[in-house]
C-alpha positions as a printed NumPy array, in Angstrom:
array([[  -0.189,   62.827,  -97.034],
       [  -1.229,   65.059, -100.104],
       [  -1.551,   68.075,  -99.477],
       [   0.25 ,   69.913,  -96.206],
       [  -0.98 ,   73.531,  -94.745],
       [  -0.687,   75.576,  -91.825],
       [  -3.877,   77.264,  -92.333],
       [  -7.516,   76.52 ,  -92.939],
       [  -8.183,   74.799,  -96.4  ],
       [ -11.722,   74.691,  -98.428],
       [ -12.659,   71.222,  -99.645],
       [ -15.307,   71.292, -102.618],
       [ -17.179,   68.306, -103.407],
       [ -19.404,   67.213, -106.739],
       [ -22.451,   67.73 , -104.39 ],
       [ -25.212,   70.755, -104.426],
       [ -23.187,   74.304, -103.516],
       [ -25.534,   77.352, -102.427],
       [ -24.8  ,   80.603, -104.225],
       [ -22.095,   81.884, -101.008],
       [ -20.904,   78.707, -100.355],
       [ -17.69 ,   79.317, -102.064],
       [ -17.192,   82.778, -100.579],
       [ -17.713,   81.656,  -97.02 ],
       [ -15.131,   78.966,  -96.849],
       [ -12.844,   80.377,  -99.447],
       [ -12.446,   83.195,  -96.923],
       [ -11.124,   81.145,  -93.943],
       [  -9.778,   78.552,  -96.565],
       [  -7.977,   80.397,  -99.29 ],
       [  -6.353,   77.05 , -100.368],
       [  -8.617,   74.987, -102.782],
       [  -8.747,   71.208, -102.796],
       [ -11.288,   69.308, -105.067],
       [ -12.672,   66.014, -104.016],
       [ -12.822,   64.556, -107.823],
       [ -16.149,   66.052, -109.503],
       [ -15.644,   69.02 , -107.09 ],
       [ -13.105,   70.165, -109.415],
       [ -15.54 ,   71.209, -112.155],
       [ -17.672,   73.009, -109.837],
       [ -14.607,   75.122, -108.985],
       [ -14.191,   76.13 , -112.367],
       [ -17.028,   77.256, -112.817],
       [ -16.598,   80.27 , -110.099],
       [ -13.603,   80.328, -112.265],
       [ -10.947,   78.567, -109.635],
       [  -8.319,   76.192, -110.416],
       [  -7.861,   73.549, -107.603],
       [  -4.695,   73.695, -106.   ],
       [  -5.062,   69.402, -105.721],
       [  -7.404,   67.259, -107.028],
       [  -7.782,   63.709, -105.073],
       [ -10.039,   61.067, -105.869],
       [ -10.447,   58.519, -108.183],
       [ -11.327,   61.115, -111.003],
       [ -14.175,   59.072, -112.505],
       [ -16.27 ,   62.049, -112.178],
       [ -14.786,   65.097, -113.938],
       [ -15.396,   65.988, -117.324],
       [ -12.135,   65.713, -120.292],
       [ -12.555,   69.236, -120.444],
       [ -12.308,   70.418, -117.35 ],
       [  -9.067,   67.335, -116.266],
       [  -7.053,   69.017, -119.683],
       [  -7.34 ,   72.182, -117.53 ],
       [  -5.385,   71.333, -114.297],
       [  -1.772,   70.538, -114.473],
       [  -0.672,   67.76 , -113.865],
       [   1.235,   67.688, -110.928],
       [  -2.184,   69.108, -109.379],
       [  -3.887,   65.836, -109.719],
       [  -3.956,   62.58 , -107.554],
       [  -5.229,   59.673, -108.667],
       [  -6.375,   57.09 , -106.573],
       [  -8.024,   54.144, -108.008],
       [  -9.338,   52.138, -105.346],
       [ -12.987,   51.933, -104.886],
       [ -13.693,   50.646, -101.34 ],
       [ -14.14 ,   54.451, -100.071],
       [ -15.416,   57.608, -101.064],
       [ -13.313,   60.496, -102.442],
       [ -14.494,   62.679,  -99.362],
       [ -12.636,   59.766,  -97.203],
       [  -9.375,   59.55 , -100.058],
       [  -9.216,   63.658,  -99.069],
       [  -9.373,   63.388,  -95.598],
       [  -6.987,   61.206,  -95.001],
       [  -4.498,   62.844,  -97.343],
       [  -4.865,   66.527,  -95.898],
       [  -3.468,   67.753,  -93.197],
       [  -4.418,   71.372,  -92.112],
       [  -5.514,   72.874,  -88.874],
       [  -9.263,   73.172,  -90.542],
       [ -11.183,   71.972,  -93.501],
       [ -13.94 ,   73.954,  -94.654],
       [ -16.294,   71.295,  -96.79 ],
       [ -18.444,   72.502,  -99.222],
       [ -20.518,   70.309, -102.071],
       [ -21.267,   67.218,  -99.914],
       [ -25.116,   67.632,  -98.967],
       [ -27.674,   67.867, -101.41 ],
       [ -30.451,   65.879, -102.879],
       [ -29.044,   62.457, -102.25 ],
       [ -29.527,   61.267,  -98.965],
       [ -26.417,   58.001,  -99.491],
       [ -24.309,   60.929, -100.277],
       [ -24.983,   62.651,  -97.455],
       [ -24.864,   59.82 ,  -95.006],
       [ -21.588,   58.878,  -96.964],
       [ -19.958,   61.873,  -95.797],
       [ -21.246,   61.951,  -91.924],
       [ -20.055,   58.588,  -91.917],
       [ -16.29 ,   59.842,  -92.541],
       [ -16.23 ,   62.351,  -90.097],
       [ -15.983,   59.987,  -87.603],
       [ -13.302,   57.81 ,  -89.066],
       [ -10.75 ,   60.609,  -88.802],
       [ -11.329,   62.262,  -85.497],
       [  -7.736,   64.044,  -85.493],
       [  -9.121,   66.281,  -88.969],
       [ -10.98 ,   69.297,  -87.531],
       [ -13.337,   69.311,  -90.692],
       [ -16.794,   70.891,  -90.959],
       [ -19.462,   70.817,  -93.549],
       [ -21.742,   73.421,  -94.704],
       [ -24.914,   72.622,  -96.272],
       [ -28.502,   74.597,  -97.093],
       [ -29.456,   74.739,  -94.09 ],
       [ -26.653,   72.738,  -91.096],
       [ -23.208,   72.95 ,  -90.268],
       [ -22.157,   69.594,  -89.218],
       [ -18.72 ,   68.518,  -87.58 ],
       [ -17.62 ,   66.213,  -85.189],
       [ -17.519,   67.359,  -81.506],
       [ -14.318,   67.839,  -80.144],
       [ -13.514,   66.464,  -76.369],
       [ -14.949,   69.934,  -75.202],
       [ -16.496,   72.578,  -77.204],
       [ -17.967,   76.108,  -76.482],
       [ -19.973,   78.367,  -78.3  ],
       [ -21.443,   82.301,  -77.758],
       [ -24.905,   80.653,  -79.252],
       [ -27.68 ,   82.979,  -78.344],
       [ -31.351,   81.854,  -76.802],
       [ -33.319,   79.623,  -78.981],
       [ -29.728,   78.82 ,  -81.388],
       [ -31.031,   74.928,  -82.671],
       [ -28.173,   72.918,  -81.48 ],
       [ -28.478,   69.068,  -82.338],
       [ -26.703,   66.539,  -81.312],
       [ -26.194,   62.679,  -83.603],
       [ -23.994,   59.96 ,  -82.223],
       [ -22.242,   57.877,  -84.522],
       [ -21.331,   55.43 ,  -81.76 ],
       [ -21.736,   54.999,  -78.305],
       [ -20.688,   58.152,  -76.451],
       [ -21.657,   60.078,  -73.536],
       [ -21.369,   63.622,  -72.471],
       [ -21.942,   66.683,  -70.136],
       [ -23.605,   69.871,  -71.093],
       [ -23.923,   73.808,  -69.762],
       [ -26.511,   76.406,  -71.863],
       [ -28.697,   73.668,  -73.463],
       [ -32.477,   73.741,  -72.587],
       [ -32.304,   69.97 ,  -72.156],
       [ -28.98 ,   69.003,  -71.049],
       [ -27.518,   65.254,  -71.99 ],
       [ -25.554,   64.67 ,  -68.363],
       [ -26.007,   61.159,  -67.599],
       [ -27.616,   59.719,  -71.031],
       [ -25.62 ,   56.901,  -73.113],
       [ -26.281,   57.817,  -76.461],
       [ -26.901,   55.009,  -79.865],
       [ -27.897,   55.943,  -83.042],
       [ -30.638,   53.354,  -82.644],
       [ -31.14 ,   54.734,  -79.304],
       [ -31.147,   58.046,  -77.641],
       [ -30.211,   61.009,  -79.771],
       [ -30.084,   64.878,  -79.431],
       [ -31.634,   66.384,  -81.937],
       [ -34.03 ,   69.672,  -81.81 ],
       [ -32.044,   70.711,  -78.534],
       [ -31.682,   74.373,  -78.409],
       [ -29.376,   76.936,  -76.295],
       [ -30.101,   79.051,  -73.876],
       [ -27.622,   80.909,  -73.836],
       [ -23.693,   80.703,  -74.603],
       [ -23.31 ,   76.29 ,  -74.383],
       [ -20.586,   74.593,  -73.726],
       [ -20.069,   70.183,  -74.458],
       [ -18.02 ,   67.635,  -73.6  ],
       [ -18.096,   64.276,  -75.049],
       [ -16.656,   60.706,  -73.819],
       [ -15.538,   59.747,  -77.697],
       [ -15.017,   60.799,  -81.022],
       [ -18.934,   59.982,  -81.769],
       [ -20.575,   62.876,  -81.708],
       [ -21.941,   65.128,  -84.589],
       [ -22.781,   68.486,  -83.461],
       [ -25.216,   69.643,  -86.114],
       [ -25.883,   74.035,  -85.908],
       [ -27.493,   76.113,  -88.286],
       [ -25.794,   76.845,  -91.31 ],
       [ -25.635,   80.832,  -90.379],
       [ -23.25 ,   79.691,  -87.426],
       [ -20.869,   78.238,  -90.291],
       [ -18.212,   81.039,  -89.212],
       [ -18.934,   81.062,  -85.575],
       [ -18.603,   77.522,  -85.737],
       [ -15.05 ,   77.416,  -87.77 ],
       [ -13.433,   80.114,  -85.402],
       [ -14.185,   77.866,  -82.336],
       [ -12.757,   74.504,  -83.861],
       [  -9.414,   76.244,  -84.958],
       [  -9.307,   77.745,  -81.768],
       [ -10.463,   74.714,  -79.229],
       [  -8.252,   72.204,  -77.013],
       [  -7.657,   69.704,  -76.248],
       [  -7.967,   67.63 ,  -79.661],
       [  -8.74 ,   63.815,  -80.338]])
């Protein structure tokens, strides 16, 4: 393990970051990690990443002469992406993920891919218009009436709902099968979920909401 912290981080990636990107996770994450090319975008809101981890293909000369050395961590192999070499190497009670959505679609389905390969990381990523993080073994929410809530399995899982307008008790779910997308609440919802499989996908103005609940939710997987 890289990097260790009691309290929420904020993970930037090379990806597209909206103009308050940065200020919403930065304020529950005050530590800064950069997933390789991520680093560069930090310095240009004029940040210095506390690590750097990835195989560092991406950042420019100027920007790597900039960050001390014993902030960066190379790793070479190419077999995963650097938003899988940072999770695996972090260990904090939240990440906040910023600069991993965008205009490339492989990038993007890169990413959701990791999420569930490391079910222990509570780790949730903002985009333009979704926060996206895998559901914990139960999870609640004060969503209000018409609050899109959309649901993606990664795997075969099942679940139970409360507050949804079309609840998912008693449907297996594939992703070449039945999904959840374009539910919406009716009210305060509350999930469980059989497996570590689930991608609970909310608009990106419940990015806060959503953080507060994962740091505060039990049980874990």
């Amino acid at each position: 393990m890289i990097v260790y912290q009691k309290k929420p981080l904020t993970l930037v990636g090379g990806g597209e970051l909206g103009n308050n990107d940065f200020r919403r996770a930065c304020k529950i994450g005050q530590v800064l990690v950069a997933a390789d090319g991520g680093a560069s975008a930090a310095f240009t809101v004029g940040q210095i990443p506390d690590a750097v981890i990835g195989d560092l293909d991406s950042i420019s000369p100027n920007v790597l002469g900039k960050i001390p050395p014993d902030r960066l961590h190379h790793i070479e192999e190419q077999d995963s992406t650097d938003f899988d070499k940072c999770l695996r190497n972090l260990d904090a009670p939240l990440i906040l993920a910023i600069g991993f959505t965008g205009a490339r679609l492989d990038h993007q389905l890169a990413a959701l891919n990791v999420l569930p390969r490391y079910p222990a990381q509570r780790c949730i990523l903002l985009g333009a218009e979704d926060a996206v993080f895998l559901c914990p073994p139960q999870f609640s929410l004060e969503t209000g009436p018409g609050t899109r809530i959309s649901l993606f399995p990664m795997g075969e899982v099942e679940g139970t709902s409360s507050g949804l307008k079309w609840p998912i008790d008693g449907i297996s779910f594939y992703p070449d099968g039945p999904i959840g997308t374009s539910n919406e609440a009716t009210g305060p919802m509350s999930l469980t979920v059989t497996k570590p499989k689930m991608l609970l996908i909310l608009p990106q103005s419940h990015f806060e909401m959503a953080a507060k609940a994962l740091i505060e939710t039990e049980p874990r997987w």
